[in-house]
C-alpha positions as CSV (number, residue, x, y, z in Angstrom):
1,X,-18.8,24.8,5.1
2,X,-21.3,21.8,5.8
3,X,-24.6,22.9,6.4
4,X,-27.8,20.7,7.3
5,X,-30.7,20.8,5.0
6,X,-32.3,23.8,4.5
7,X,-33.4,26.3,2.5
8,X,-31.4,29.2,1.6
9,X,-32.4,32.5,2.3
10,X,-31.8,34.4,-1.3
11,X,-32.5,31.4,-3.7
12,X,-35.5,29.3,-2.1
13,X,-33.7,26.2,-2.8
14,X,-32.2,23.1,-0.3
15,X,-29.1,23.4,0.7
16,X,-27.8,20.2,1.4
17,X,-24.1,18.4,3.1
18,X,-21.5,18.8,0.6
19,X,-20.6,15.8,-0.6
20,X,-17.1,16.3,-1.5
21,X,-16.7,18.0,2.1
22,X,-18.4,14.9,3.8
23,X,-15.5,12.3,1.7
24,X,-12.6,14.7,2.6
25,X,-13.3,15.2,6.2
26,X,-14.2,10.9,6.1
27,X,-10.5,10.1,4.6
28,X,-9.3,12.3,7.7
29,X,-10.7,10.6,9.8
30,X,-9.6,7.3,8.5
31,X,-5.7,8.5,8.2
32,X,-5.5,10.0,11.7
33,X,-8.0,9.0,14.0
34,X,-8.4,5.3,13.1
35,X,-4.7,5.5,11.6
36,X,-5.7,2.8,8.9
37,X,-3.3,2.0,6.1
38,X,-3.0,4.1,2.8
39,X,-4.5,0.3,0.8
40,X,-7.2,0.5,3.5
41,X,-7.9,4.2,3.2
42,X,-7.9,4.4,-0.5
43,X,-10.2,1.2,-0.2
44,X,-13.2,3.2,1.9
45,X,-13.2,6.1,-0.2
46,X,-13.3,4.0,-3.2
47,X,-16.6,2.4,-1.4
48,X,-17.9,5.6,-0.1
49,X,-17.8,7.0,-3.8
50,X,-20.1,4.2,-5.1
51,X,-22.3,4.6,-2.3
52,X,-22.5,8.5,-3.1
53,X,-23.0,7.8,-6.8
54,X,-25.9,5.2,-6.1
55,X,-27.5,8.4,-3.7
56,X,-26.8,10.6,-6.8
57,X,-24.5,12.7,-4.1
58,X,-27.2,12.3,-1.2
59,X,-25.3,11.6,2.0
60,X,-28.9,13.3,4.3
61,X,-30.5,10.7,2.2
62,X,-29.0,7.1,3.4
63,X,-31.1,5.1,5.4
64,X,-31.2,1.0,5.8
65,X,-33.1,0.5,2.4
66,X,-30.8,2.9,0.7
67,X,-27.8,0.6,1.8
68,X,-29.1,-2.6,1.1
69,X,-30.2,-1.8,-2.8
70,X,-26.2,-0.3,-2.9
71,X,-25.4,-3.9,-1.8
72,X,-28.0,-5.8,-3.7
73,X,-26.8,-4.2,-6.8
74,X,-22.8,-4.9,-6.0
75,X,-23.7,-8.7,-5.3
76,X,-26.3,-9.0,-8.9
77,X,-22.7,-7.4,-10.4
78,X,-21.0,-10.3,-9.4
79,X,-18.5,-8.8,-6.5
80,X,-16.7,-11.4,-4.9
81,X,-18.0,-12.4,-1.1
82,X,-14.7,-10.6,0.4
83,X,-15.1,-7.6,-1.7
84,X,-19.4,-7.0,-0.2
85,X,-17.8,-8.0,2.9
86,X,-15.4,-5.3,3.0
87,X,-18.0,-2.7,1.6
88,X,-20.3,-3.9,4.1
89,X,-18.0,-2.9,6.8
90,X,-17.2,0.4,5.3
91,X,-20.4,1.1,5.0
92,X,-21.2,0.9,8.2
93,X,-18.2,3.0,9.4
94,X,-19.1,5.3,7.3
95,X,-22.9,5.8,8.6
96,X,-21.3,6.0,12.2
97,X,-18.8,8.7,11.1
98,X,-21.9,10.5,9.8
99,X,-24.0,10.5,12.4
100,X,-21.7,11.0,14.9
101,X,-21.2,14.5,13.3
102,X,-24.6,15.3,12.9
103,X,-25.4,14.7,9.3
104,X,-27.3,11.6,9.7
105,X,-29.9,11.9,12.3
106,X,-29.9,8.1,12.8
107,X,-27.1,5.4,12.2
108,X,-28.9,2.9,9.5
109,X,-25.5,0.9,9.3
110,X,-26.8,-0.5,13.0
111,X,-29.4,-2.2,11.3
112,X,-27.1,-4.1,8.4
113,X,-26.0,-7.3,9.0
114,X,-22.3,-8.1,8.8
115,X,-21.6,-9.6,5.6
116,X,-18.9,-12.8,6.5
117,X,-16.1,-13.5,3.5
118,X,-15.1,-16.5,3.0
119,X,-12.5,-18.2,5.5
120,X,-10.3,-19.4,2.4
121,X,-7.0,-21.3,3.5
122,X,-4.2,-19.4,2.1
123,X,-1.4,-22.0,-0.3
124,X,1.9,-22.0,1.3
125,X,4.9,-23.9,0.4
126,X,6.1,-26.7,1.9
127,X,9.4,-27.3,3.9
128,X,11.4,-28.5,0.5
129,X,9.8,-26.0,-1.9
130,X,10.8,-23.4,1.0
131,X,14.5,-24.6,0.9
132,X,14.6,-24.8,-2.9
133,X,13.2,-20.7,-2.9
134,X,16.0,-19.6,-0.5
135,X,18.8,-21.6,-2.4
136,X,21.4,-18.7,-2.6
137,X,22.6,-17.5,-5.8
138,X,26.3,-18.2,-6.7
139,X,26.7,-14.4,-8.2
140,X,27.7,-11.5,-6.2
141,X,25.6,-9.1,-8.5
142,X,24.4,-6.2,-6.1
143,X,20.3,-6.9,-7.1
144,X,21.1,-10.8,-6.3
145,X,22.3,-9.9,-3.3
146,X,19.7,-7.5,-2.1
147,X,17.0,-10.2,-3.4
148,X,18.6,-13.0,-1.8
149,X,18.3,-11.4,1.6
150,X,15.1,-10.3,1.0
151,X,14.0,-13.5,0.6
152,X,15.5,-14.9,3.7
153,X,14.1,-12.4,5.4
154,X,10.8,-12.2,4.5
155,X,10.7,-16.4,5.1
156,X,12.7,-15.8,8.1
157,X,10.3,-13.1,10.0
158,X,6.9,-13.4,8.2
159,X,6.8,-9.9,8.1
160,X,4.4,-7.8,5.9
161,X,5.3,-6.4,2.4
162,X,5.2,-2.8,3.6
163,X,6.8,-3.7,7.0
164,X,9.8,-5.0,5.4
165,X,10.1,-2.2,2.6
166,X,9.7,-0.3,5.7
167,X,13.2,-1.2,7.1
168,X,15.7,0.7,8.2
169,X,19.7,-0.6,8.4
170,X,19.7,0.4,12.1
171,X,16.3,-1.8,12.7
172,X,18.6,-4.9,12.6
173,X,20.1,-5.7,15.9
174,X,22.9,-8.3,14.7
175,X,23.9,-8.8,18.2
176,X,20.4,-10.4,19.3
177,X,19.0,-11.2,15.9
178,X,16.4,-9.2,16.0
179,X,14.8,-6.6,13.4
180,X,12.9,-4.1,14.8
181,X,8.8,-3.8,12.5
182,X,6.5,-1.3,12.7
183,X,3.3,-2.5,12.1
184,X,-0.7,-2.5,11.6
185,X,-1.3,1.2,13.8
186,X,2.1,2.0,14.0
187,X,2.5,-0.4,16.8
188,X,6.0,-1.7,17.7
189,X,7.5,-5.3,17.7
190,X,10.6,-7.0,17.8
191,X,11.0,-10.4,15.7
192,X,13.6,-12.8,15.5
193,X,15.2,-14.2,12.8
194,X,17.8,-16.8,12.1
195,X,21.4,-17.3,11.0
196,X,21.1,-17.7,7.1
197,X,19.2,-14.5,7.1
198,X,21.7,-12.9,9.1
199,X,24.2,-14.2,6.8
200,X,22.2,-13.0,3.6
201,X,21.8,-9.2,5.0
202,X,25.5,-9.2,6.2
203,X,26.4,-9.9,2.4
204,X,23.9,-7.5,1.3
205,X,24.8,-4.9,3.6
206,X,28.6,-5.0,3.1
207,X,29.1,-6.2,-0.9
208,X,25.7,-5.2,-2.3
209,X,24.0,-1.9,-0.6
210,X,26.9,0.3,-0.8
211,X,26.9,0.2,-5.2
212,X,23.4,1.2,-5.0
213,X,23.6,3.8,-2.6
214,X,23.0,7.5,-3.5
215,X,22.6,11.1,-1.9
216,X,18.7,10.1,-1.6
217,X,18.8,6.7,-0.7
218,X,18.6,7.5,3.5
219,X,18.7,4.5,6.0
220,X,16.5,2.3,3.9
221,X,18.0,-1.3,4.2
222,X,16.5,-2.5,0.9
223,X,17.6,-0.4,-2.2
224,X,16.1,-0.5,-5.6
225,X,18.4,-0.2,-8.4
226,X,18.2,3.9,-8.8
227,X,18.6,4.2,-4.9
228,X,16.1,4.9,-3.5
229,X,13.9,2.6,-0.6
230,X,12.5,-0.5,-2.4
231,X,8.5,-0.9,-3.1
232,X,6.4,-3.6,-2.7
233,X,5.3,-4.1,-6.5
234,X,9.6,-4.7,-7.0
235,X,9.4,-6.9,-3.7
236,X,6.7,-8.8,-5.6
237,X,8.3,-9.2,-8.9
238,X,11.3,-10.9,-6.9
239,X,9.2,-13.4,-5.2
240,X,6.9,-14.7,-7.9
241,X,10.2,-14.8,-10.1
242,X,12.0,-16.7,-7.3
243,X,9.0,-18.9,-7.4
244,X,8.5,-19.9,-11.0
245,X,11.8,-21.6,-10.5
246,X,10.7,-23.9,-8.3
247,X,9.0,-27.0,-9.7
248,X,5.3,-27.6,-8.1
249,X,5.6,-24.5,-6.0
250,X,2.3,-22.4,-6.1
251,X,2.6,-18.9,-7.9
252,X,2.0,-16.6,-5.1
253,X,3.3,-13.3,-3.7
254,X,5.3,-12.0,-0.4
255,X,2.0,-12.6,1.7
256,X,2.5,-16.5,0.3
257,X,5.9,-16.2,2.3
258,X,4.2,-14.8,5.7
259,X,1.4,-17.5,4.9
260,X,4.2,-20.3,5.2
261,X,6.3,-18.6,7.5
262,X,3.3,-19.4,10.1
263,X,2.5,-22.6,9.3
264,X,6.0,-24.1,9.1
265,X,6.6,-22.6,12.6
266,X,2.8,-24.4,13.8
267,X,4.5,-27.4,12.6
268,X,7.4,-27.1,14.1
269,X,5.7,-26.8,17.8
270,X,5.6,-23.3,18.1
271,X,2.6,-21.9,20.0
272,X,-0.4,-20.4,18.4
273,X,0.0,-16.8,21.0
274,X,3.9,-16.9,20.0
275,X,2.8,-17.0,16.1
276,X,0.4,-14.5,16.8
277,X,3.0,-11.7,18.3
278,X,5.8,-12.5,15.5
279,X,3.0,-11.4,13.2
280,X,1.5,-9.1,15.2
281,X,-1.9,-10.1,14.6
282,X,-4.2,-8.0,17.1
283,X,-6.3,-11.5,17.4
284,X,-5.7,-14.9,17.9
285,X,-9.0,-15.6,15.5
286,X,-6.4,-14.2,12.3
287,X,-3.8,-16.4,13.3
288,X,-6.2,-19.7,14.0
289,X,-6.3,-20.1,10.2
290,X,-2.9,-21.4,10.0
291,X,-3.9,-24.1,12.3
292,X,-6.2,-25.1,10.1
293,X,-3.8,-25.2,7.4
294,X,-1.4,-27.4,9.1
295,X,-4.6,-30.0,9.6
296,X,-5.3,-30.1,6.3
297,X,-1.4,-30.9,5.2
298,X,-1.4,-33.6,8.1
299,X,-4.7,-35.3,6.5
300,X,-3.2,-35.0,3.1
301,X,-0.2,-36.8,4.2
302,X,-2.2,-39.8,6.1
303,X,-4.5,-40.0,3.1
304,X,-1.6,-40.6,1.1
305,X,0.6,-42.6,3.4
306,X,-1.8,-44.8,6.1
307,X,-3.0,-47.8,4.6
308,X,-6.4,-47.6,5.9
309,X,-6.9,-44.1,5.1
């Protein structure tokens, strides 16, 4: 039971809000009212539980100066920019939660500035290194199979990590060439993809899949070896191993994929809103950055090409 501070009537002593009570009933909110995901959620609390520690377990006790020493002391640690931009947000959530339930008789996160990260431009491959990635393997083994379509996938769609280890077989539509994602909120969206991941899946799906399949292994289009629905950390291990095959391409995970997904379709003379709903970005701002990518590419290239650059 949380109960406000006090004193209690056998003991004489304060009775303060339980900590542990507070955290729990914060992650609930998190999961099911702000439907965050499980990375995100796990991110907070870890926040919330450094912020408690620097209170020694006070949560009546947080006020403005209380939140910026916590800060001060994360930045004079050496925490990246995005890392006391992120806590800075929590914190603030946080403080809002609290007072909106009555254990904070004020909301000091109002008065804490909004800490900016960095606006760093992601590396993405180019159009050859891209082609050199996807080069199909010339086995039929089940796991080159499953990793070749993957890929194409992944490239094709720019989906999220979790989205696509999210898949199920009957989210393809092979008549409209369309996979069905559920994304950020659990909010639906259709993307498009093209004929060589099509093609990839297909073989996947018909020659690879069914060797792999168990009693466990459910509708999950992407099987790890055992089975069961593929994780991201396996997801990851195939890209940055598809990767370091390719000569100059930057070492970078499935998000490098999404990353150059979106800038080779800005290139290409798609339209920014268009970009925006095959990612399903909720703003244009989060898609902007590829624009910006695709400006410094064209600048390279004229630096290196124009002879009055």
């Amino acid at each position: 039971m949380l109960l406000g501070r006090g004193r209690g009537a056998d003991s004489g002593r304060e009775i303060g809000v339980d900590r542990e009570e507070v955290v729990r009933e914060f992650e609930r909110y998190l999961r099911l009212e702000r439907d965050l995901s499980p990375h995100t959620v796990r991110a907070y609390l870890t926040d919330v539980n450094s912020l408690l520690d620097h209170t020694g377990g006070d949560v009546e006790g947080l006020d403005i100066g209380v939140l910026r020493e916590w800060l001060a002391g994360q930045h004079a640690a050496g925490k990246a920019r995005a890392t006391l931009a992120r806590r800075t947000a929590c914190a603030r959530t946080f403080t809002a939660y609290c007072h909106r339930r009555g254990w904070l008789q004020t909301d000091p996160g109002l008065l804490l500035g909004s800490a900016k990260s960095p606006r760093t431009l992601p590396s993405v491959l180019d159009q050859r290194q891209a082609e050199a990635v996807l080069e199909a393997p010339a086995t039929g083994d089940p796991k080159e199979l499953r990793d070749q379509a993957l890929l194409e996938l992944l490239y094709a769609t720019g989906v999220r990590v979790s989205e696509l280890c999210a898949l199920d077989v009957d989210d393809v539509d092979r008549e409209r060439n369309i996979i069905r994602v559920l994304g950020k909120g659990r909010k639906e969206r259709s993307v498009p993809f093209g004929v060589p991941a099509l093609r990839a899946l297909d073989r996947w799906c018909i020659h690879g899949r069914p060797l792999w399949m168990r009693a466990g292994s459910g509708p999950a289009l992407f099987l790890g070896v055992r089975g069961g629905r593929i994780d991201a950390g396996t997801v990851r291990r195939v890209v940055h191993a598809r990767l370091a095959q390719v000569e100059g391409a930057p070492d970078m995970g499935p998000h490098g994929l999404r990353h150059s997904a979106a800038t080779h379709l800005l290139e290409g003379g798609a339209d920014l809103r268009s970009v925006q709903e095959l990612l399903g970005h909720a703003s244009l701002n989060t898609t902007q950055i590829y624009t910006h990518v695709s400006i410094e590419r064209l600048r390279a290239a004229y630096r290196q090409a124009h002879p009055r650059a």
